[in-house]
Backbone as JSON, one array per atom type, in Angstrom:
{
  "sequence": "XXXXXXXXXXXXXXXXXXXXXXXXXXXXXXXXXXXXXXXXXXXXXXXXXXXXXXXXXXXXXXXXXXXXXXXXXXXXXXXXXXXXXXXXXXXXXXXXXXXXXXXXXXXX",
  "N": [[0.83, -1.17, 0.0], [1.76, 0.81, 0.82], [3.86, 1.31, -1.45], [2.11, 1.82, -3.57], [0.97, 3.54, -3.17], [3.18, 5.77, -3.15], [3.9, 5.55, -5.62], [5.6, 4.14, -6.37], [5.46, 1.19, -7.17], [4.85, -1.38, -9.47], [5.82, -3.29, -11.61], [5.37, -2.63, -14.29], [5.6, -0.09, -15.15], [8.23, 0.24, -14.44], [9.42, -0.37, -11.76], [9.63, -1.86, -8.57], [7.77, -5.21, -8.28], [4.94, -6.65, -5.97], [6.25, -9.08, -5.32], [8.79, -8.74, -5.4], [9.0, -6.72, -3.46], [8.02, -8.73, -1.33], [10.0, -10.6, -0.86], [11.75, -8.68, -0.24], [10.71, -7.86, 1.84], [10.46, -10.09, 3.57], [13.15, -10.92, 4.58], [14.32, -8.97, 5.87], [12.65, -10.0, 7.98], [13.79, -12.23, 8.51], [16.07, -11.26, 9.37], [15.75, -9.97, 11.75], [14.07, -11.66, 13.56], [12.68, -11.19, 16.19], [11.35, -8.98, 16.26], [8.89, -6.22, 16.98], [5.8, -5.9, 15.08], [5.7, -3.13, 13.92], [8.57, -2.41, 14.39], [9.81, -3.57, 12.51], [8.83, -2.64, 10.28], [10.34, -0.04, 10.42], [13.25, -1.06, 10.79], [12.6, -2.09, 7.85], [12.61, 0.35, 6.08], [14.95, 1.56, 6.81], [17.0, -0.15, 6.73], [16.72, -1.11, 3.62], [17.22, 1.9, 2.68], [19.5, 2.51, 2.84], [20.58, 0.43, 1.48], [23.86, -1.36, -0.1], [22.99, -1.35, -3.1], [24.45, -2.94, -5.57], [24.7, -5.62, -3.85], [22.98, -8.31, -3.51], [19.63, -9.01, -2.83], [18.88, -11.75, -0.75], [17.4, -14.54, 0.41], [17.38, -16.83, 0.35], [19.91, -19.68, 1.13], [22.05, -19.7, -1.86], [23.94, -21.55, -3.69], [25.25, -20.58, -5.83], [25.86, -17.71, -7.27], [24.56, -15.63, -9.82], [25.86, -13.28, -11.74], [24.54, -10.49, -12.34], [23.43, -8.12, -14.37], [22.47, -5.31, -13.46], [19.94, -2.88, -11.13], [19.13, -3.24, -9.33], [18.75, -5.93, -7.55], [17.03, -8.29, -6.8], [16.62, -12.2, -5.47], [14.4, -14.72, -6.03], [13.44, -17.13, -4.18], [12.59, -19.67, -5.5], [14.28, -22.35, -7.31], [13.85, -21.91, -10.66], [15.94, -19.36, -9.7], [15.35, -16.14, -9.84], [15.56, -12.42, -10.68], [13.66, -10.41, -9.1], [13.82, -7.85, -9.39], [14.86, -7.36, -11.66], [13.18, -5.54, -14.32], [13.83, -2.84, -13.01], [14.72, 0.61, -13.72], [17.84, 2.9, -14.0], [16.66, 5.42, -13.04], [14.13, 4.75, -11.95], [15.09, 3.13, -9.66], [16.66, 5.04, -8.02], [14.53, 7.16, -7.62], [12.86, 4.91, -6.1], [14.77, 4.19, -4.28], [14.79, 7.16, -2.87], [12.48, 7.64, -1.93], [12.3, 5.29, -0.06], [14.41, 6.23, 2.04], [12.88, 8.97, 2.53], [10.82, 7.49, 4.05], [11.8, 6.35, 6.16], [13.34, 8.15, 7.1], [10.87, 9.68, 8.29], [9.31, 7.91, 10.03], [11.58, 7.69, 11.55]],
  "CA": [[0.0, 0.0, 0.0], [2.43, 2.08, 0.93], [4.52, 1.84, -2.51], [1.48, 2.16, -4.31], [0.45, 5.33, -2.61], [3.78, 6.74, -3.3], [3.95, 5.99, -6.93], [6.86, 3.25, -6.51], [5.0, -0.23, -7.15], [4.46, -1.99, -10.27], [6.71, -3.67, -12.92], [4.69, -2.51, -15.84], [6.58, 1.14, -14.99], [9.52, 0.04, -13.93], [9.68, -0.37, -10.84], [9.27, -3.34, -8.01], [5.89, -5.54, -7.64], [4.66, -7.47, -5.33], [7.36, -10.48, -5.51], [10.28, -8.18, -4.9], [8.72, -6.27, -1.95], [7.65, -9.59, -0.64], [11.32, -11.0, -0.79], [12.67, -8.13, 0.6], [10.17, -7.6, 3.35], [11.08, -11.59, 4.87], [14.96, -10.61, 4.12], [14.04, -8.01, 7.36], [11.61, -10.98, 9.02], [15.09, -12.98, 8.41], [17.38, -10.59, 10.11], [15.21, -9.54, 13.33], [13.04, -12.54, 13.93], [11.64, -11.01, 17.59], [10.85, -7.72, 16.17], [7.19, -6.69, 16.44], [5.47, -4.88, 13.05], [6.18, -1.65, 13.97], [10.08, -2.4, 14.21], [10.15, -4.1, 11.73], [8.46, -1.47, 9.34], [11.27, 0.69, 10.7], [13.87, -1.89, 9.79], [13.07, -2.09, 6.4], [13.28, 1.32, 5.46], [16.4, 2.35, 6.84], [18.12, -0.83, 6.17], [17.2, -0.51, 2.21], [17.29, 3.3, 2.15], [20.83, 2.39, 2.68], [21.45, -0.71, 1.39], [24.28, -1.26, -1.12], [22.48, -2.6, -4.51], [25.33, -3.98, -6.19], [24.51, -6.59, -3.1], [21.98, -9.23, -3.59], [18.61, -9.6, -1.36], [18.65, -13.0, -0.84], [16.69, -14.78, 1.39], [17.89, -18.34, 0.51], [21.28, -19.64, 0.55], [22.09, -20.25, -3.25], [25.54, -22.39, -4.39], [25.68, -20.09, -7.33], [25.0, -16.44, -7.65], [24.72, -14.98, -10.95], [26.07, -12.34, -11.77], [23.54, -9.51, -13.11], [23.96, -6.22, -14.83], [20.78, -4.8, -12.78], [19.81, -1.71, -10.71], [18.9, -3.46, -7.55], [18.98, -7.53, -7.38], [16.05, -9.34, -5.3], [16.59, -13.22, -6.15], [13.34, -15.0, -5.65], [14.03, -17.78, -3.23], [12.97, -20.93, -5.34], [14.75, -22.69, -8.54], [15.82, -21.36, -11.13], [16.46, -17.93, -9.18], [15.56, -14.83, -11.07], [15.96, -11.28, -10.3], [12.87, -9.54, -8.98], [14.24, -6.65, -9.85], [14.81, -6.83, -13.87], [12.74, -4.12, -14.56], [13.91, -1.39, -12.6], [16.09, 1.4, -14.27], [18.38, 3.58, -12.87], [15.85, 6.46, -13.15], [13.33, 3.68, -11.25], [16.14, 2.48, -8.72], [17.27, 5.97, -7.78], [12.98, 7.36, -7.38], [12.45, 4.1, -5.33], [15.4, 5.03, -2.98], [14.85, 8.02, -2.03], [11.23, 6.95, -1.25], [12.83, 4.48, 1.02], [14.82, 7.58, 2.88], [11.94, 9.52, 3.08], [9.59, 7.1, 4.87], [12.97, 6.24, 7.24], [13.18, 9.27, 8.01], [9.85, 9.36, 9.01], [9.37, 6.86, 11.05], [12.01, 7.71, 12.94]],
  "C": [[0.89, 1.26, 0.0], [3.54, 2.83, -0.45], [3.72, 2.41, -3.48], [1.08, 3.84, -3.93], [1.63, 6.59, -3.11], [4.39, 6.46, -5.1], [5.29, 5.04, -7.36], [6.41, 1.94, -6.85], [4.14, -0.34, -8.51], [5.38, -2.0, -11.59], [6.51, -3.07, -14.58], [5.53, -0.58, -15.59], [7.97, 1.07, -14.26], [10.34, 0.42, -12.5], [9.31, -1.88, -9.7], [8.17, -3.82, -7.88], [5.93, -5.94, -6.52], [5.51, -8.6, -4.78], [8.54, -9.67, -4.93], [10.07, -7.57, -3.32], [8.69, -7.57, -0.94], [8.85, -10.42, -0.16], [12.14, -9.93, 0.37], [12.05, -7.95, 2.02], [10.34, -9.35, 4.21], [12.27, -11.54, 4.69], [14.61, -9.89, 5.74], [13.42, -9.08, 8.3], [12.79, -11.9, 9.53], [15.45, -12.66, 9.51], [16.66, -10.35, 11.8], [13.83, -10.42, 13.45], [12.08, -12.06, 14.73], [11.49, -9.64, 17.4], [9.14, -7.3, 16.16], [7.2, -6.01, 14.89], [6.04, -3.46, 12.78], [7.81, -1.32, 13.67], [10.24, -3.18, 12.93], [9.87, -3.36, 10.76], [10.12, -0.46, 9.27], [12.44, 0.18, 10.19], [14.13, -1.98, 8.33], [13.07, -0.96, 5.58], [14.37, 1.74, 5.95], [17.29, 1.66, 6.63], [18.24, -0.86, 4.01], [17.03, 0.55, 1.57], [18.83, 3.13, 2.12], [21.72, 1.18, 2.26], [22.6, -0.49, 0.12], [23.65, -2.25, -2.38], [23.41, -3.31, -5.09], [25.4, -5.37, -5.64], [23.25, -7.23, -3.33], [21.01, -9.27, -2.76], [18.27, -10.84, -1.84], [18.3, -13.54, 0.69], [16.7, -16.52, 2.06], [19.49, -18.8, 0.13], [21.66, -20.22, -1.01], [23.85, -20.43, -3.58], [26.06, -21.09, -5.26], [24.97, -18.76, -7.47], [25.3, -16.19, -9.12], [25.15, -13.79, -11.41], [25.52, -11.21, -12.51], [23.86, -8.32, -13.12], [22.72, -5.34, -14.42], [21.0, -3.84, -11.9], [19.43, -2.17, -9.47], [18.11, -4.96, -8.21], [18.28, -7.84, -6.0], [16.33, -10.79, -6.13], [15.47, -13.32, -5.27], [13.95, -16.54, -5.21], [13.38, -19.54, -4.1], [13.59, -21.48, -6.87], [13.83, -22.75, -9.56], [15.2, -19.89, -10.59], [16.26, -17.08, -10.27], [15.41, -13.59, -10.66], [14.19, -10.81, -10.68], [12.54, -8.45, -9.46], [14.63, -6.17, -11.11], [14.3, -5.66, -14.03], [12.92, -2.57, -14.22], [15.25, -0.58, -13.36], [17.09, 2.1, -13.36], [17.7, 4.96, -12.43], [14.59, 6.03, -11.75], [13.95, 3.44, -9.55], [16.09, 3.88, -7.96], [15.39, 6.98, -7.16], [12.73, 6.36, -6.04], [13.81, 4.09, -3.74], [15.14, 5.95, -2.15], [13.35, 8.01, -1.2], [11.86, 5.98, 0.04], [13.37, 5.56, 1.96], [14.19, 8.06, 3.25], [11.08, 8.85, 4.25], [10.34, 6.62, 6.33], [13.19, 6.95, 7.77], [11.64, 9.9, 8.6], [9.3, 8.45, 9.95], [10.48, 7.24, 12.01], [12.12, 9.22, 13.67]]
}
């Protein structure tokens, strides 16, 4: 709701759907198991308002990363692995950041 509201959600404009958010939001469920919702909201914007993209969100351990020429890399956790994130540009990538910043800095 909240990407849609801000104009960041949906592949068909190049940007993340459903699948990528959903990856990255149990990537955060991952990392702070005993967090409630609220921290955990908090969590995931300030960890990928700052994450480095050239880094993978991966959520399963995979033998074999691929190496992709992409703007921000979600693998989807079951075989064959494919990048969530294809669609986003750097125009896309760089919009959907600072959205992430903003709502991080809100929240906190």
């Amino acid at each position: 709701m909240w990407a849609k509201n801000k104009g960041v959600y949906s592949q068909i404009y190049g940007y993340l759907g459903g699948a990528g958010f959903s990856i990255m939001l149990a990537k955060i469920c991952q990392l702070y198991p005993n967090y409630s919702c609220l921290q955990l909201l908090d969590r995931f914007f300030l960890i990928f308002a700052n994450w480095v993209w050239t880094i993978p969100v991966i959520i399963e351990k995979m033998d074999y990363i691929e190496r992709l020429d992409s703007e921000m890399i979600i693998f989807t956790p079951l075989e064959p692995h494919m990048n969530a994130g294809h669609y986003i540009s750097k125009v896309t990538c760089n919009i959907t950041k600072k959205q992430f910043r903003l709502a991080s800095k809100c929240i906190q």
